[in-house]
N, C-alpha and C positions, 0 to 999 in steps of 0.2 A: 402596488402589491407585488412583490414577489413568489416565485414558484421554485419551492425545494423540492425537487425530483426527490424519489424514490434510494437513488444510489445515493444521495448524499444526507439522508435519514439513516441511512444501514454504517457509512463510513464516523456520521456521527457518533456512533454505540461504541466504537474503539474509543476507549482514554488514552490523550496521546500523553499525559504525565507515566502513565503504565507502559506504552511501547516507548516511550525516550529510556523508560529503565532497562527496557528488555534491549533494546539496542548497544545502550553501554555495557550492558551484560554479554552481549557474542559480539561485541567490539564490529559491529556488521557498518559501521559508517566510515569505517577507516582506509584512509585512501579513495571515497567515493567519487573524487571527480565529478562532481554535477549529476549524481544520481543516488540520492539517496535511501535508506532505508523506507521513509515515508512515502517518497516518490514511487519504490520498488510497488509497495505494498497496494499502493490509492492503481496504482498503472494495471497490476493483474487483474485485482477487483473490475474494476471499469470493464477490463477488455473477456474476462469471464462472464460478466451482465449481457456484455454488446455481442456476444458470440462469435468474436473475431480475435485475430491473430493480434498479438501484442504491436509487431511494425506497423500494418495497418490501422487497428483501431485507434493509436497514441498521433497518427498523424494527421487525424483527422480532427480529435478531441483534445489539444493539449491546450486549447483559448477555455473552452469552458473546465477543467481541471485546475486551471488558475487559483482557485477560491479555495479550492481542498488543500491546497499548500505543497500543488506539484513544481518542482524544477523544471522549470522551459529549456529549452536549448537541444543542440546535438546529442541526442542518448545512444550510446552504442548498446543496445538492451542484451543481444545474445551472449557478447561476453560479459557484462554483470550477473546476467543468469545462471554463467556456467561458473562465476568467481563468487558469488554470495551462497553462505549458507544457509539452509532452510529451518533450521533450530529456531531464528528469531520469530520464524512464523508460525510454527510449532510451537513453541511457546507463548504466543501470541493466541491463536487459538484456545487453549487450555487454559489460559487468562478470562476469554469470553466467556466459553462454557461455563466458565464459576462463574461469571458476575451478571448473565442474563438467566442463572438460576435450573439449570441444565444437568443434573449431576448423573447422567448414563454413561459417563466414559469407564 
C-alpha cells in the first residue's frame, strides 16, 4: 500500500497539460539549464508547506520530489529566482481559481 502525502494531492490539482501552455506562453523554460518551470513551481510549493528556506529545504527533499517530476541535480535557485518571471505563476494561479470553482477574484 502506498502513502500519498498531502503535498502531492494539492500538486496533483495543477493540470500540467494547462501549465505546459502557460509556460510556452511566457517562454519561462528557455535557457533553463536543469531547472525548470515545473521544478520552479513543485520546489516553492514544497519549501512553502515545510516552512523552510528554498536551499535548505530542496537539499534535504529532492529523493522524495523525484515522483513529482523534479529535476535532480546542482540548482543554482537564487539566480533562477532573480532571472524567472513571476507572470507564469500568476497566471497559473488565476487558472486554478477558475477550475477549483473559486470565482472571488
Amino acid at each position: 500500500m502506498s502513502t500519498i502525502t498531502l503535498f502531492v494531492q494539492i500538486i496533483k490539482k495543477i493540470d500540467r497539460s494547462v501549465f505546459k501552455k502557460l509556460v510556452e506562453k511566457h517562454h519561462s523554460d528557455k535557457g533553463n539549464k536543469g531547472f525548470d518551470s515545473w521544478t520552479h513551481l513543485v520546489s516553492m510549493l514544497f519549501c512553502h508547506f515545510a516552512k523552510s528556506t528554498i536551499s535548505n529545504g530542496l537539499r534535504f527533499a529532492t529523493g522524495n520530489l523525484n515522483h513529482l517530476g523534479v529535476i535532480k541535480g546542482s540548482i543554482k535557485i537564487k539566480y533562477k529566482l532573480k532571472h524567472r518571471t513571476f507572470y507564469l505563476f500568476k497566471d497559473l494561479y488565476y487558472e486554478l481559481v477558475g477550475c477549483l470553482g473559486q470565482h472571488w477574484y
